[in-house]
C-alpha distance (Angstrom), angle and dihedral (degrees) to the residues before:
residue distance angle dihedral
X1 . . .
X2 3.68 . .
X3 3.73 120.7 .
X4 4.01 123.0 -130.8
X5 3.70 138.2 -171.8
X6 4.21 105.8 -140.9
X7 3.65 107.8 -166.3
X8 3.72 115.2 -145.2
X9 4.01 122.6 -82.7
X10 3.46 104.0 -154.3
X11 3.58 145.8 49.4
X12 3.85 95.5 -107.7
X13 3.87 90.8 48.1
X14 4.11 83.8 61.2
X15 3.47 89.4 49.1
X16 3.65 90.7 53.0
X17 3.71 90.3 46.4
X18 3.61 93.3 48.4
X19 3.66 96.5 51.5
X20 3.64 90.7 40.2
X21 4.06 91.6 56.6
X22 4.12 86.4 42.8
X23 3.82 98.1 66.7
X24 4.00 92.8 33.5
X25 3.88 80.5 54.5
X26 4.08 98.1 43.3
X27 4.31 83.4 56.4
X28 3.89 91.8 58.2
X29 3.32 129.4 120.1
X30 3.88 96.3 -105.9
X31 3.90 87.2 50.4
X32 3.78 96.5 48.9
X33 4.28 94.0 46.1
X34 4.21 84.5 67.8
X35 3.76 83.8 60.5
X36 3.39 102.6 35.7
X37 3.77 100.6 104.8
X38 3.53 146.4 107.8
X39 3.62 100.4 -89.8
X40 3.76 128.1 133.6
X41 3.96 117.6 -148.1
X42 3.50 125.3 176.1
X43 3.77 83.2 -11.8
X44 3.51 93.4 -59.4
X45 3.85 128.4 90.0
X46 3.20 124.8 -99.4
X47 3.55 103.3 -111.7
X48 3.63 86.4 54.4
X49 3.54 93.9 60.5
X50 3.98 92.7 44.0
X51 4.13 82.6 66.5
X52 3.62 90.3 51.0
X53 3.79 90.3 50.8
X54 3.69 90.7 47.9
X55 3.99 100.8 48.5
X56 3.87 86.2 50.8
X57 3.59 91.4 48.2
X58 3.44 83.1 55.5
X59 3.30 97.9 53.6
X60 3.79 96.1 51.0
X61 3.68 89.8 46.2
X62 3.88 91.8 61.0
X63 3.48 90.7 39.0
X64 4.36 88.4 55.2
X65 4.00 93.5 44.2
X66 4.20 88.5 51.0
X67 3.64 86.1 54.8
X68 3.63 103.9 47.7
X69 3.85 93.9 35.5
X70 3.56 103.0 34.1
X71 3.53 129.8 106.7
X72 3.37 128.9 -118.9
């Protein structure tokens, strides 16, 4: 079975994309050396707390692209 890369069709698939490559791009390493640092928030550091902001990002991400691209 050969293996292809489809690129989206319509504007909402873009938008998916785009948000898709935005939180990827907010858990890169340039991204996670601003919060690399010995801080303690909430009794956690700060790093820590960056991965909790990311994973619900995530979350809410996925939960915007089934909304615009879902079918109803």
């Amino acid at each position: 079975m050969k293996a292809t890369f489809k690129l989206p069709k319509t504007k909402r698939g873009w938008i998916s994309v785009g948000l898709i490559i935005f939180v990827i791009s907010l858990g890169s390493w340039p991204i996670i050396h601003l919060f690399n640092k010995e801080v303690i928030l909430f009794g956690m550091p700060l790093l820590m707390i960056w991965s909790i902001v990311i994973i619900l990002l995530t979350t809410l991400v996925m939960i915007i692209i089934d909304k615009i691209g879902g079918r109803d």
